[in-house]
C-alpha positions as CSV (number, residue, x, y, z in Angstrom):
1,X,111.4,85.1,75.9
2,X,108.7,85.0,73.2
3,X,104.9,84.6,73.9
4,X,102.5,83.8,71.7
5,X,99.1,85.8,72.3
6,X,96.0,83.8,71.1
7,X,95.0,86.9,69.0
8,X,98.1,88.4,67.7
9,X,100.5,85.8,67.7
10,X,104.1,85.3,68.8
11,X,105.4,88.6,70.8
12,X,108.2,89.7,72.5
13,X,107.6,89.5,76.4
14,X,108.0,93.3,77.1
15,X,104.9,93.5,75.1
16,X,103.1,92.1,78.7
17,X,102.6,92.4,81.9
18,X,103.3,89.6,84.3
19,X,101.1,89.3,87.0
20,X,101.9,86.0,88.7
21,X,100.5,81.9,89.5
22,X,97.3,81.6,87.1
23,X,95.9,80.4,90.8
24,X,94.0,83.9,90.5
25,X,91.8,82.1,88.1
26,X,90.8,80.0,91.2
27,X,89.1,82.2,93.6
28,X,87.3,80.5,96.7
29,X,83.9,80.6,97.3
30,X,82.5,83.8,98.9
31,X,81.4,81.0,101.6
32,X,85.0,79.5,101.6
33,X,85.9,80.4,105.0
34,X,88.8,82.4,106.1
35,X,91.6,79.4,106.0
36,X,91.1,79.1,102.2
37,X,90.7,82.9,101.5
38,X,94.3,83.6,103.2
39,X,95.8,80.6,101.4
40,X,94.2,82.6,98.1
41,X,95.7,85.7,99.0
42,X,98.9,85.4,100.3
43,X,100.3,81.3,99.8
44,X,102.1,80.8,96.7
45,X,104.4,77.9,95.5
46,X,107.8,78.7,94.3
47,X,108.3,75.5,91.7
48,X,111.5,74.6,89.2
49,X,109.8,73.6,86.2
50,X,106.3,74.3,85.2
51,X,104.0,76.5,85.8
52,X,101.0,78.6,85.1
53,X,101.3,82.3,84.7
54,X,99.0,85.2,83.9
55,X,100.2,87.5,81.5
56,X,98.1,90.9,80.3
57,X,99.0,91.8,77.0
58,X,99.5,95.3,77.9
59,X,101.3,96.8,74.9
60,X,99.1,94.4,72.3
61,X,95.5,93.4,72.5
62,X,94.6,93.6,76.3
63,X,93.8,89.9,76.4
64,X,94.7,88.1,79.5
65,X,97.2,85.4,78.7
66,X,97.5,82.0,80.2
67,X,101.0,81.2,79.8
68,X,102.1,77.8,80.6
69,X,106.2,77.5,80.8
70,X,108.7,76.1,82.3
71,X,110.5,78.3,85.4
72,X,114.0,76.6,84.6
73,X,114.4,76.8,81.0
74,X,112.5,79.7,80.3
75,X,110.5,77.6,77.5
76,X,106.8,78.6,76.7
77,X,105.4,75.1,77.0
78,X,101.8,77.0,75.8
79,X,99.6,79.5,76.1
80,X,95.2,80.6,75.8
81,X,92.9,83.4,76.8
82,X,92.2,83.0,80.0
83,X,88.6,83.7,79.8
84,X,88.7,80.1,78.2
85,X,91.5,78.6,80.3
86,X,90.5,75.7,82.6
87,X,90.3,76.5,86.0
């Protein structure tokens, strides 16, 4: 599978580090209660077909990655920074 970073462009995916569902960008309030901060931590969906991951690219320029792709074919649909990725 091939990545493209936003900085360095199209990698190999050894180059990074997979972390899991791009939820992480979606953190609950501090407030949020403890229903929503379990569902946070420990709930994730298991989909066929598309999905948004975080990638670090580890072995490149330590950007986190939003990679959008597609669990069943394996196809990078597309990817940003994830400082600039919606939430």
């Amino acid at each position: 599978m091939r990545i493209t970073c936003p900085n360095c462009g199209e990698r190999d995916r050894r180059e990074f580090y997979y972390q899991g569902d791009a939820v992480a960008l979606s953190r609950p309030a501090p407030d949020a209660g403890l229903e929503a901060w379990d569902d946070y931590l420990h709930n994730r969906e298991n989909p066929a077909g598309d999905t948004r991951d975080l990638w670090f690219h580890e072995a490149g320029c330590g950007a986190w990655v939003v990679v959008t792709r597609n669990t069943a074919t394996h196809a990078v649909l597309d990817t940003a920074l994830a400082e600039r990725s919606p939430r």
